[in-house]
C-alpha positions as CSV (number, residue, x, y, z in Angstrom):
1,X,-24.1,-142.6,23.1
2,X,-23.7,-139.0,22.6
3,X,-22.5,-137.0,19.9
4,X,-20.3,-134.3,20.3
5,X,-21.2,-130.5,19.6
6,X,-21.1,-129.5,15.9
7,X,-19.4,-126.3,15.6
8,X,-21.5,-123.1,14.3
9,X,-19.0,-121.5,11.2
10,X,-18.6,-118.1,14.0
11,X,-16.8,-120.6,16.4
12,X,-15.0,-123.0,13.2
13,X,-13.8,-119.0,12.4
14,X,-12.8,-118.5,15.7
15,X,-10.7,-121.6,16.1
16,X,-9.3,-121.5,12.6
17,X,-7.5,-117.9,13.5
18,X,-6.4,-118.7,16.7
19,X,-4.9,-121.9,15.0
20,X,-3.0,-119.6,12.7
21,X,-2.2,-117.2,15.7
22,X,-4.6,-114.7,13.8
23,X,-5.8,-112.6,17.1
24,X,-6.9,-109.4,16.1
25,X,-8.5,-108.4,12.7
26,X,-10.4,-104.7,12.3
27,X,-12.5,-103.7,9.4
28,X,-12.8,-100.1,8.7
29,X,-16.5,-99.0,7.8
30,X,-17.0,-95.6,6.2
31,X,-17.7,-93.4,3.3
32,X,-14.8,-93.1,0.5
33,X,-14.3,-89.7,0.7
34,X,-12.7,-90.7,4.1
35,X,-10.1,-92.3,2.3
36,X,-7.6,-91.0,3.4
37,X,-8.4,-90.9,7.1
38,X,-8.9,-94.7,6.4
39,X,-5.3,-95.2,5.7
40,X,-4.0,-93.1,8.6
41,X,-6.5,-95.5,11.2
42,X,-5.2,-98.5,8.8
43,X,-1.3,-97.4,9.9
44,X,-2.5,-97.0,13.5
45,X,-3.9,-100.4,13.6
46,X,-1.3,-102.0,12.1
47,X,1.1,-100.8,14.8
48,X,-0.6,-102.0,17.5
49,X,-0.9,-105.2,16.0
50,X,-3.8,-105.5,14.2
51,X,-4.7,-107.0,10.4
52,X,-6.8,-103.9,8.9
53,X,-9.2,-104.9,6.5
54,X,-10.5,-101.9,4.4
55,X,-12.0,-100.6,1.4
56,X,-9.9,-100.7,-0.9
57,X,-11.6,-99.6,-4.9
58,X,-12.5,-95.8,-4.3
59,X,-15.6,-95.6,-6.8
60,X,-15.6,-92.1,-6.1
61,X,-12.5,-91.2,-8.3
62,X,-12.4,-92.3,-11.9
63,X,-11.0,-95.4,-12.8
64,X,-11.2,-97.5,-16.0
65,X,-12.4,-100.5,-14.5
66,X,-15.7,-99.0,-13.3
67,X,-16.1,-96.5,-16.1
68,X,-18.7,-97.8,-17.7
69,X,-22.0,-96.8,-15.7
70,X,-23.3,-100.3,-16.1
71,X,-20.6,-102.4,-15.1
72,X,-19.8,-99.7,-12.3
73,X,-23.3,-100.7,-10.6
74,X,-22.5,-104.3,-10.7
75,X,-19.4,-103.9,-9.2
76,X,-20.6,-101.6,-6.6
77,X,-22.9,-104.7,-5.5
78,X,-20.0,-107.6,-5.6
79,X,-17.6,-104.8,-3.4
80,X,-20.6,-104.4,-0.9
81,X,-20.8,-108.1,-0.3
82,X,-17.1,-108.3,-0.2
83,X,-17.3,-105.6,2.3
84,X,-19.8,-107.4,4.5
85,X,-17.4,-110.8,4.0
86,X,-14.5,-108.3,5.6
87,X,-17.4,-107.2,8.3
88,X,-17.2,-110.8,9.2
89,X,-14.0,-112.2,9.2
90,X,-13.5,-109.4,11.7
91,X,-13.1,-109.3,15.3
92,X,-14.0,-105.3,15.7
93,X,-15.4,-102.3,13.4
94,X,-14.0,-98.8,13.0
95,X,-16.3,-96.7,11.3
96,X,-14.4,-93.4,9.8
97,X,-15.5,-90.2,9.4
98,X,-18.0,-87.6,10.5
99,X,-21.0,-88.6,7.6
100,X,-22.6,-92.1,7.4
101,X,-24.3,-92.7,4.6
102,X,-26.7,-95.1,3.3
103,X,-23.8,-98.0,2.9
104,X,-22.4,-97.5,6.2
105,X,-25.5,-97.4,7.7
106,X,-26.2,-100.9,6.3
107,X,-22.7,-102.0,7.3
108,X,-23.0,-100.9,10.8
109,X,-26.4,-102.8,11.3
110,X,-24.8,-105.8,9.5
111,X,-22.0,-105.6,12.1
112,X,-24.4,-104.9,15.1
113,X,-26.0,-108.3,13.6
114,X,-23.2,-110.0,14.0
115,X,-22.3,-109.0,17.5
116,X,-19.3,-107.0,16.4
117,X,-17.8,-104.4,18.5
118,X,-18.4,-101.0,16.7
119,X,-16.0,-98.1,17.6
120,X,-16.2,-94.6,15.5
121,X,-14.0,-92.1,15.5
122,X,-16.6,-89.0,15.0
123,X,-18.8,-91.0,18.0
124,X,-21.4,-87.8,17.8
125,X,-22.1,-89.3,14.1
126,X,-23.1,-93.0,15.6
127,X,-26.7,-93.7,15.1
């Protein structure tokens, strides 16, 4: 008697968004001070058809909610794994900017990881 296949959670994923008729989700990758630029490659993603998942808390500006320097570290850890649970709901990557920093860098190998497609928009910056 055999046993059918078990599904890995990429393919479960996979199956689940096509189910909902989910067919194209990007994550944007880059350094905050790109913010801006993130929401200008957000709109042109969202016109072609695409459900942009981005960063969203700018840590960079003030804010009460990460004021205090301890509870700003802590949530600078809980955002970075939120980020990398974007990186994988994903179908594609679009890293921003012309400067890749440390977090970046670890998203982009995260995504390579993964086998996502990584498209920049400085590609002279890709490492």
């Amino acid at each position: 008697m055999s046993y059918p296949q078990l599904l890995t959670p990429e393919e479960k994923l996979a199956q689940g968004k096509a189910g909902l008729g989910i067919r194209d989700v990007v994550v944007l990758c880059g350094s905050m001070r790109f913010a801006a630029d993130m929401a200008e490659v957000a709109i042109e993603q969202s016109v072609i058809g695409a459900l942009v998942l981005k960063p969203d808390c700018n840590m960079k500006e003030p804010h009460p909610l990460w004021a205090d320097p301890v509870e700003a570290e802590a949530l600078k850890a809980r955002l970075d794994d939120q980020h990398k649970q974007k990186i994988r709901l994903a179908d594609r990557v679009i890293v921003v900017g012309d400067y890749i920093g440390t977090s970046t860098r670890s998203e982009i190998a995260y995504a390579r990881e993964l086998g996502k497609p990584i498209r920049y928009t400085h590609p002279e910056v890709a490492p």
